[in-house]
N, C-alpha and C positions, 0 to 999 in steps of 0.2 A: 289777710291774704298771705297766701303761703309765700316763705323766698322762695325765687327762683332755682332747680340744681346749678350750679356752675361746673363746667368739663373743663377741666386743664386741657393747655393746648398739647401738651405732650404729652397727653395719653391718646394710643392710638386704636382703637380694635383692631385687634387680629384676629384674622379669621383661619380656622385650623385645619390645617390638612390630614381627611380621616385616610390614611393608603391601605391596600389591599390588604398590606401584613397585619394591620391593626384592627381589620373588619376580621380577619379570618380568627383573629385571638379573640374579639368578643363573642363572635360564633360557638367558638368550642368552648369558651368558658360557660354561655347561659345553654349549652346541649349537655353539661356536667351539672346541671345545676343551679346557676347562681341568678339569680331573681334581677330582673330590668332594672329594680329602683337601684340594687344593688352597685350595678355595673354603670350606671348611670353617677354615680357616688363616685365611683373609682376612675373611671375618668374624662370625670368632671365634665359630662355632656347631659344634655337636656331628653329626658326617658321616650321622648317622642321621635331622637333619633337616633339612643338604640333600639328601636321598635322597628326603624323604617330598613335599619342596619339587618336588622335578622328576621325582617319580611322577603329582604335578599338573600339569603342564605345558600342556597340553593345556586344560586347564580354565584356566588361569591368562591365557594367550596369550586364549582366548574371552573373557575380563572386558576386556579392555583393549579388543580389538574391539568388543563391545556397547556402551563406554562410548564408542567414535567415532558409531555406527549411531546410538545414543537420540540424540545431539549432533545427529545428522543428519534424524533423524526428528520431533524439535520443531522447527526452523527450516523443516521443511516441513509441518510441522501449522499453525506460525505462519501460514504465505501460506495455508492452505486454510482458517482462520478467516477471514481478511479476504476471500477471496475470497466464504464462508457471509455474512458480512457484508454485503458489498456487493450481494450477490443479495437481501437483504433478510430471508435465513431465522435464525431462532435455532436457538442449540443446545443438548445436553444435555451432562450431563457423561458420562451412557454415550454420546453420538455421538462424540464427543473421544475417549474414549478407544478406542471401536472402530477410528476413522480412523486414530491411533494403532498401536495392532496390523497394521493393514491396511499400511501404510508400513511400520513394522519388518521385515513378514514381504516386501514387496516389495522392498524396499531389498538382503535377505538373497538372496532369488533370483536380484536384477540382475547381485551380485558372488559368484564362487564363493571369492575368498580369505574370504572370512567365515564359511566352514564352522564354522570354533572357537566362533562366538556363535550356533549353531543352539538356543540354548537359548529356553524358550518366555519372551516377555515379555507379561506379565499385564496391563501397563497400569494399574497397584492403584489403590486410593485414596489408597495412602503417593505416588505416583509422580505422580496427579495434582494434588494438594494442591502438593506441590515445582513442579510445573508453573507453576501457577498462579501461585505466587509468583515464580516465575523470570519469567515473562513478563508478570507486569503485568494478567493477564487478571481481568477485574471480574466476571463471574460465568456461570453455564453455565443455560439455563434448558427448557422443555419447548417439543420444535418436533413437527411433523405434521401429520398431517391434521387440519382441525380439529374436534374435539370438540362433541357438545353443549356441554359446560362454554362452551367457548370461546364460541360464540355466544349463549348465553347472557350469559355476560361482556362481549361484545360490543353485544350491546343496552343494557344497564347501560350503559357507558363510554358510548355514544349520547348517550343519555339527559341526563347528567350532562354531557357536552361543549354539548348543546341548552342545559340550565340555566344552565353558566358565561359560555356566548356572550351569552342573555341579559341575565344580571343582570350584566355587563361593560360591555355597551352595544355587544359588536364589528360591524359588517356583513361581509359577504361581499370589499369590497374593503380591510378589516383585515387577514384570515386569510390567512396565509399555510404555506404546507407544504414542506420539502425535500428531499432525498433523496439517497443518496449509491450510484452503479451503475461496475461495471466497463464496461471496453469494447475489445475487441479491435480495435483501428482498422485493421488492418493485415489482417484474418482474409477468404478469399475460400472461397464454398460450397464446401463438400467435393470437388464434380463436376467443377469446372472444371478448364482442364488447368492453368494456374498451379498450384491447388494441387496437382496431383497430380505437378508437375513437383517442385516442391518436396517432397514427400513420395518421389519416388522418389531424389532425393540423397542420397550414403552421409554418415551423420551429420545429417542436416539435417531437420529436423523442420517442420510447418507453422506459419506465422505467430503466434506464441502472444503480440507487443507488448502490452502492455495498457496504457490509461492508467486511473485514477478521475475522476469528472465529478459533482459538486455542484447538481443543479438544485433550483430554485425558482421558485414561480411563487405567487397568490394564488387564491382561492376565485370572486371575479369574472371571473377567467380574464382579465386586462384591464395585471395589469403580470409581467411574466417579470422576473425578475434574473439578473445577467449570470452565467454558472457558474463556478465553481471548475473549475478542473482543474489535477491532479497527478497529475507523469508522474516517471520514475527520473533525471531529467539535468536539470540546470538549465537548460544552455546545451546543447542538440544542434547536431548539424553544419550542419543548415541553418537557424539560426537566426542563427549565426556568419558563413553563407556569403552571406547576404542584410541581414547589417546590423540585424537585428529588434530592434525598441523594445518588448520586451514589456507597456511602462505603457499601448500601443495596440491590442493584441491584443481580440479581442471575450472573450473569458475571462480568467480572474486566474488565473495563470499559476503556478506553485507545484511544485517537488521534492522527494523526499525517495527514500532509496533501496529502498521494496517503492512508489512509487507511490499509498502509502495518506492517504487524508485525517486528518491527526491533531488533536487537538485546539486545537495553539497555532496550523494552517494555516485551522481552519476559525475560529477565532476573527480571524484577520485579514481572511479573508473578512466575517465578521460585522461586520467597524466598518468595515471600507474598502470595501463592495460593497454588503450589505443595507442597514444603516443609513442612508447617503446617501439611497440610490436611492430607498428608501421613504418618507424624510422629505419628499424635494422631491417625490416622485407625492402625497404625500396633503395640501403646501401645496398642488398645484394642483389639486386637486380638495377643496379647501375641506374636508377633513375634520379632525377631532380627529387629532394627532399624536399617537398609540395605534397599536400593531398588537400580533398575538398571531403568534408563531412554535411551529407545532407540529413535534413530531420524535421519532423511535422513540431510545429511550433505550439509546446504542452509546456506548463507550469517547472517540467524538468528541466526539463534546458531551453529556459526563454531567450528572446534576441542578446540581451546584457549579457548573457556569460561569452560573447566574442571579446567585448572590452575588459573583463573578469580576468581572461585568460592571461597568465603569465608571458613573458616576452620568451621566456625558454621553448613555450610549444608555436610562437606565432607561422609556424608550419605547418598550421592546422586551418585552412581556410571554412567555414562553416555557412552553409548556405540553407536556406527552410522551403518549405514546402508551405503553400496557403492552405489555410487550415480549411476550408472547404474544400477541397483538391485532393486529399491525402486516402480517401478512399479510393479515387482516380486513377494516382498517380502514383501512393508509395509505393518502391520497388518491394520491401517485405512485406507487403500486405498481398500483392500479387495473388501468393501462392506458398512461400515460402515457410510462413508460423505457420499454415495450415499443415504442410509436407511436414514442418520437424515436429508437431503435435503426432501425427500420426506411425512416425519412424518411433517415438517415446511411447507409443502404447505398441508398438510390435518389441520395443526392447522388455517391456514391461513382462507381455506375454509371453517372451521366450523367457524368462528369467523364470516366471512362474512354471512353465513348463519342464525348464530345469532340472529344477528342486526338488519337484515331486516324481522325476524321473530318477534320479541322483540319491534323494533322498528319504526316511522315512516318513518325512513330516507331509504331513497332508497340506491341499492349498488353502484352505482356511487357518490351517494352524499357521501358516507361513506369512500369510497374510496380515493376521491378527496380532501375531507374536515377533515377529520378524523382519519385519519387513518396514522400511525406514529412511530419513530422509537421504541416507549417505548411498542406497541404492537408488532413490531416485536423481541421486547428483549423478552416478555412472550409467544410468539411464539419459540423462540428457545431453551427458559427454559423447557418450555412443551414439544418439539420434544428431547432434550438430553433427558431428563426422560422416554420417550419412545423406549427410543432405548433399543432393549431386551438384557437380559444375553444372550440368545442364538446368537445375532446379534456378540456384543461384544467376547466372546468365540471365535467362529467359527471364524475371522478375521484370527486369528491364525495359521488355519491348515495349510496353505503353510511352512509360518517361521519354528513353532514349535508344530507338530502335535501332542507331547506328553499333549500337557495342556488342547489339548481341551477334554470334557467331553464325553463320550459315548452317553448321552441323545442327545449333543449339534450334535453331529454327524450323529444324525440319523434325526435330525432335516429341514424340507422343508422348507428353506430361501427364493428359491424362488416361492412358494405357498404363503409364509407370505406377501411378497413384493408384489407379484400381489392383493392380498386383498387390501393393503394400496392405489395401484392406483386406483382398483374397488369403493373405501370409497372416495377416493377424487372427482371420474367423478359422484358419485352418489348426493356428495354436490352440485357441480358444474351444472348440471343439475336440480338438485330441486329449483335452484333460477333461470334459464331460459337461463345458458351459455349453449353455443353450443360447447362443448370441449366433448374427448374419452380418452383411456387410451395412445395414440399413443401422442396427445398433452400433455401431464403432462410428459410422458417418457423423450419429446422434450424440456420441460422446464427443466428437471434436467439437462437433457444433455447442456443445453445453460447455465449454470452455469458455465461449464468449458468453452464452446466456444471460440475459439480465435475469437478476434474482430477486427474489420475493423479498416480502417485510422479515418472515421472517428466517429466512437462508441470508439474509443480512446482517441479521441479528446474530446469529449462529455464529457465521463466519468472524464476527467483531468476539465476538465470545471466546470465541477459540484461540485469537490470537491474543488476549487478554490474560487469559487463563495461562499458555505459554509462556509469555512473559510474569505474571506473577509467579510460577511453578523457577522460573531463569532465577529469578532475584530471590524468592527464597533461599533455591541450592547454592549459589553464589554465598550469601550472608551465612548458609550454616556454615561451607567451610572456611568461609573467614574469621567465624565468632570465637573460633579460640585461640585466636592471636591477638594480642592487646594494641589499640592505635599507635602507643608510644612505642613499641617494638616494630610494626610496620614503617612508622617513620625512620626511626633509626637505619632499617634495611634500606629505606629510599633512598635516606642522605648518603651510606655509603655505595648504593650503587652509581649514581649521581657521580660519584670522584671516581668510581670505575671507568666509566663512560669517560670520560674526561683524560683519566689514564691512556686511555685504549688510544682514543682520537691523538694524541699527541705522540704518543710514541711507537704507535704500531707502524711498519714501514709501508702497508696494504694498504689504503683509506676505503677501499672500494670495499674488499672483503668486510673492513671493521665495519661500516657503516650497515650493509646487508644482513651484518651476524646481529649486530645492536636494534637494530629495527626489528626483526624477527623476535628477540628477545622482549622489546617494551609491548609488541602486538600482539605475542601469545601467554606471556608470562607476567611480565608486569605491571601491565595495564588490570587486569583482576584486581589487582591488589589497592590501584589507583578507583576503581569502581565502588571497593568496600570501604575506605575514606570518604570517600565522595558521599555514600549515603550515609554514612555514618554524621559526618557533619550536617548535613541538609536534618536529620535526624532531631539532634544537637540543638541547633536552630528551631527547631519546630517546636520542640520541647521545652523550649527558653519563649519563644512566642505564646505560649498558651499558658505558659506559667504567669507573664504579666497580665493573661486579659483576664485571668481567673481567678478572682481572691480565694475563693473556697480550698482553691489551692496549694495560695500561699499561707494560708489558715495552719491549715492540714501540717505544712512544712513545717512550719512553726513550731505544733505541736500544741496550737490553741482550735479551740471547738469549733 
């Protein structure tokens, strides 16, 4: 009789985890070629499962795929929240996630190699929860039409906004409202032949530029503050090409690379823009140094930034608006982004009209060749300046009907506004567009438009592209100054600074001059360091994980 095997107690089976990445490698090694026994050899599995491995195939190859698509399909759900955003609407979490679905299944039809991932995606609540956390997003809430409930709620909130202004003590030139609106600077009516020149180019899509634009303004309609805006470039080409001092710009000047107002841009706005502005309008008009800053409560400026705020602005009282409500009730949503959209394409208009009056350039050539973001920054300076007291005012009467004026109430807003479109189709016509007032209404309204898969795609593109196009030019004219000579130049500007603060007898001028200097001038330089190292770093990282590398170095085979 045979002995028995004996198993030591400390041997255990393990059993081995095959993962996707390992299934897909012996896919494409036996679709090159290499025979089951083979691979079965190599690692060290039993031939009947890699048999069963690459009877999956097909399914296997689809997982990898999907896992590109979903990658691709939250970085464009990402832009069409901000975009929901900036148009002022809230969302649900069933609208995210149908968007969601909506982009997968289109993404899938764009590309036919993706057939492998025609599998349905569900958009689940496991998927959205992982979302959420992956993006930072603060919460999904109920948008439409609005409900009894809501106007109902909406009276309440009145009500309760009327009490707090009260027993505050605010007036109507305390209150202040902001608002944060996309804007396609660059977008011409559908009708025109520009655009449809542009639209008939292979590849070439129409204007889709966008920047973000921060306005503000007060209840008495009497002080505007200067806006925010953030575009995808820090430095574009004509700002380079003209020498631009952006500390002079009629806007506070700001990038980032989707264009969006984020919280640490709009808090600089808030101490370097608001806070001034406001302090010295309400010394000169003898009032209490108090204001209230109301705002719809978005990822930009959440509840936390009141205790954020330094004790230097605690003159800044900050009150929000429910996020379901803010269609309802914000004052700039009213009427007023819509007015300064429409004052910016009559500035637009005249300009173009201009030129081609003025000049010999034609309005395509102007267009094509000329025409850039530093006219549409005096474009927008022009259309805030335009926007009327009575526009501003009247915003009001839903929230708080007590501030608006008598005159502002008897006041035809919209008699005023049809002029503006009349004035725009009259430019537009006098130079040989074929546009009415029906097209210009459709160009405002395509400022908020939700955008397609792939006018999302576009748009991420473009400002991609910008930004890569920024740091190239940046690095070429840095590369011919050595790091060790940049530094040098720090350390001594460093003891300048230091100079200056100590012995200048001004501190106010020094400080102003110095600032101006590290934010136009020497921060560049601080930028080309800065990649240079991360560089450095990356170089040194890759060099440990890769012997062939350090082979190489060596100067062995």
């Amino acid at each position: 009789m045979a002995p028995k095997k004996v198993q030591s107690k400390n041997i255990k089976k393990v059993s081995r985890k095959i993962t996707i990445e390992l299934k897909k490698e012996i896919v494409e090694k036996h679709e090159r070629g290499i025979r089951v026994t083979d691979l079965a050899f190599e690692y060290k599995m039993a031939k009947s499962t890699i048999s069963t491995i690459l009877k999956s195939k097909d399914a296997i190859k689809g997982a990898d795929v999907r896992t590109q698509v979903l990658e691709e399909v939250e970085k464009l759900l990402l832009v069409w929240l901000n975009e929901k955003q900036l148009a002022g609407d809230s969302v649900t979490e069933a609208m995210i996630c149908e968007k969601a679905r909506k982009l997968h299944s289109d993404l899938l039809q764009k590309d036919p190699s993706t057939s492998a991932a025609r599998v349905e995606f569900k958009a689940s609540r496991g998927w959205f929860d992982n979302f959420r956390k992956r993006s930072g997003l603060h919460s999904a809430v109920r948008h439409g039409e609005a409900s009894s409930s809501d106007k109902a709620a909406a009276e309440a909130f009145k009500k309760e906004f009327a009490e707090f202004l009260k027993a505050e003590g605010f007036v109507a030139q305390q209150v202040f409202n902001c608002d944060e609106t996309g804007l396609f600077w660059k977008k011409m009516p559908n009708r025109t032949y520009i655009t449809q020149e542009e639209m008939a180019l292979p590849g070439h899509k129409p204007m889709k530029d966008r920047l973000t634009l921060l306005l503000c303004a007060n209840a008495s309609a009497d002080l505007k503050i200067k806006p925010l805006l953030v575009y995808h470039s820090q430095t574009p080409r004509a700002f380079k090409e003209q020498n631009v001092n952006k500390a002079r710009l009629p806007v506070m000047w700001r990038a980032n690379a989707r264009a969006w107002v984020t919280r640490q841009l709009f808090m600089e706005w808030l101490y370097e823009v608001f806070a001034p502005t406001v302090k010295k309008y309400l010394s000169d008009n003898q009032l209490p140094e108090r204001c209230l800053l109301l705002m719809d409560n978005v990822p930009a400026h959440p509840p936390a930034l009141v205790d954020d705020m330094d004790t230097e602005y605690d003159f800044i009282k900050v009150k929000f608006l429910p996020s379901h409500m803010t269609p309802l009730l914000k004052p700039m949503d009213q009427q007023v982004t819509c007015n300064f959209k429409k004052l910016y394409t009559k500035a637009l208009f005249s300009r173009c009209f201009n030129v081609t009056e003025e000049t010999s350039l034609t309005l395509e050539e102007f267009w094509k060749e000329h025409f850039n973001v530093l006219h549409c920054i005096n474009f927008i300076d022009k259309a805030w300046e335009d926007v009327t007291y009575w526009t501003l005012n009247s915003a009001w009467r839903k929230l708080w009907p007590e501030c608006v004026t008598e005159c502002v109430t008897e006041f035809n807003f919209e008699g005023s506004d049809a002029q503006i479109v009349e004035e725009i189709v009259s430019l537009g016509k006098s130079m040989g567009l074929d546009v009415n007032g029906a097209d210009i209404e459709e160009l405002i309204k395509d400022h908020k438009e939700e955008l397609t898969a792939e006018e999302l795609a576009e748009l991420q593109s473009e400002q991609q592209k910008a930004l890569a196009e920024e740091h190239s030019t940046e690095e070429e004219e840095g590369r011919e100054v050595s790091s060790d000579v940049i530094q040098s130049i720090m350390k001594k500007w460093n003891e300048c600074q230091d100079f200056f603060e100590k012995h200048h007898p001004n501190i106010t001028v020094t400080n102003t001059v110095l600032n101006l200097m590290n934010d136009n001038v020497v921060s560049h330089f601080w930028r080309v360091m800065q990649r240079r190292k991360k560089q450095v770093a990356s170089d040194r990282f890759f060099a440990k994980i890769d012997p062939a590398a350090k082979r190489q170095k060596r100067g062995n085979p």
